[in-house]
C-alpha positions in Angstrom: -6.5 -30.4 19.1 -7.4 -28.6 16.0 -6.0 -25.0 18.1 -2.5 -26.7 18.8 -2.1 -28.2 15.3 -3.1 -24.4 13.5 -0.9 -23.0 15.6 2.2 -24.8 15.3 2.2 -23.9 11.0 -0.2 -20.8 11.2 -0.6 -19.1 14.6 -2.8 -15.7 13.2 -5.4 -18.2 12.3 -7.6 -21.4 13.0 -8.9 -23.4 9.8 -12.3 -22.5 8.3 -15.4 -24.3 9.7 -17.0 -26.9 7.2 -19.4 -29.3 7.4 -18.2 -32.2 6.3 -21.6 -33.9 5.8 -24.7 -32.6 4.2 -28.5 -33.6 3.2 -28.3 -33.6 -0.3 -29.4 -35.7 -3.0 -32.1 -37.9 -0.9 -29.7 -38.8 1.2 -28.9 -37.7 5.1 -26.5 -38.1 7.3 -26.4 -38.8 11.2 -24.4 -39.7 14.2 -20.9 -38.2 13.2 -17.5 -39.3 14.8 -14.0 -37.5 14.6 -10.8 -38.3 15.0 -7.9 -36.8 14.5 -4.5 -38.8 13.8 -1.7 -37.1 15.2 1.4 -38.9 13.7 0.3 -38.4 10.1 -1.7 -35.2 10.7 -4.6 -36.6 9.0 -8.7 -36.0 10.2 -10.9 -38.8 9.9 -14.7 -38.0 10.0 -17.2 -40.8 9.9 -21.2 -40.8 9.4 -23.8 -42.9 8.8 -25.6 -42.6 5.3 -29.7 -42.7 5.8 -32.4 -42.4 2.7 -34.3 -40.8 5.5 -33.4 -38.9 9.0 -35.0 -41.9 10.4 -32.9 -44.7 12.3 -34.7 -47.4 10.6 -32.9 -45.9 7.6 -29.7 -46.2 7.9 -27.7 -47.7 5.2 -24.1 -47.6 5.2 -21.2 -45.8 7.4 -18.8 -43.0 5.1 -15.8 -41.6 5.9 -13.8 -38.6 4.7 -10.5 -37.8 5.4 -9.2 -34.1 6.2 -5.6 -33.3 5.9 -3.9 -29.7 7.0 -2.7 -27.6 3.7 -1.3 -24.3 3.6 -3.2 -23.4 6.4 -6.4 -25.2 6.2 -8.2 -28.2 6.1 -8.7 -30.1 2.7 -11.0 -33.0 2.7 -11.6 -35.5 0.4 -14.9 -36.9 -1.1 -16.8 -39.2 1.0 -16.3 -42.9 0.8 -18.7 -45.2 1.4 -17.4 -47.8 3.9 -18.3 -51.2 2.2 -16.6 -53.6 4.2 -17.9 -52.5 7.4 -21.3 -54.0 6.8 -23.5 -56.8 6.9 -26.1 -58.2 4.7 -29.4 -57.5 5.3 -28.4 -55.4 7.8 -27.8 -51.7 8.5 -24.6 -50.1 9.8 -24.8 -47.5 12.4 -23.2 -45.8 15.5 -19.6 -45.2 13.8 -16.4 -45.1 16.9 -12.8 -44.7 15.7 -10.1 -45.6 18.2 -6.9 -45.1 17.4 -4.0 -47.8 19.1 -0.7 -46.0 18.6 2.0 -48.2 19.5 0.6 -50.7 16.2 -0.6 -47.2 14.5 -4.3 -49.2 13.7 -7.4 -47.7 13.7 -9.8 -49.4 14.6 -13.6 -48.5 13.5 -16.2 -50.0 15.8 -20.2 -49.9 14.9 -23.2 -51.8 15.4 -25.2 -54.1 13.0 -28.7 -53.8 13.2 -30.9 -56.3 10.8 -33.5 -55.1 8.9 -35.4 -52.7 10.0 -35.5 -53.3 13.5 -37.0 -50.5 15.3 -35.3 -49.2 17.7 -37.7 -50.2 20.7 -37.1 -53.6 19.5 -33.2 -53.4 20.0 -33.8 -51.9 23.8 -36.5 -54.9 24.8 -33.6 -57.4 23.2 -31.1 -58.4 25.4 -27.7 -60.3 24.5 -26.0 -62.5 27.5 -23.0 -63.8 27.9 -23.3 -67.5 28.4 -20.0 -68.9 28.1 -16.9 -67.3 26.5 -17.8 -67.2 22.5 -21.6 -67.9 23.3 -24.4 -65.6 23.2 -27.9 -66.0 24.1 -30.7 -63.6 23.4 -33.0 -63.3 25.7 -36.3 -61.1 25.4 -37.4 -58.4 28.3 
């Protein structure tokens, strides 16, 4: 993906490697996605936020946008994701999809509450028991 776009506007070379998200600051982050957006030649890169490497820690999902400039990649700033959250709970597992025809993306994750460990999420089980209707059921 990243080959074909460099080539088309620079074919002697490929973008310079970054990584997009760094421990700094107390903070950590884990579990990235990518995505890249063809018709407006825009990267998105998604991560969860964490006060700890830890998945009990998780706090929030951020997102930064790359964009191809004179031959290489300018990012923006992360941007912490506040809509995609609940409360009391923590955000994790980011998954872009991208749905051309309506040109949406569309950003699923999970919701865990609390900290919920992550043996307690595995013994939990959600069932379908009617359309709309969930029931939990414990293993």
């Amino acid at each position: 993906m990243i080959d074909s776009m460099a080539s088309k506007s620079h074919p002697e070379a490929l973008p310079e490697r970054t990584a997009l998200f760094q421990q700094k600051n107390g903070k950590t982050y884990r579990i990235p996605a990518l995505i890249y957006i063809s018709d407006g030649q825009t990267f998105l890169a998604f991560a969860e936020e964490r006060s700890t490497p830890r998945d009990s820690d998780a706090k929030v999902l951020v997102m930064r946008r790359g964009s191809l400039q004179n031959g290489s990649l300018q990012w923006s700033p992360a941007q912490i994701l506040s809509s995609a959250c609940l409360p009391d709970h923590r955000t994790m597992n980011p998954c872009p999809v991208y749905e051309r025809k309506s040109k949406t993306i569309y950003l699923f994750f999970v919701c865990i509450l609390g900290n919920i460990t992550e043996y307690h999420q595995i013994a939990t089980v959600m069932t379908v028991v009617s359309p709309g209707r969930w029931e939990e059921k414990s293993q």
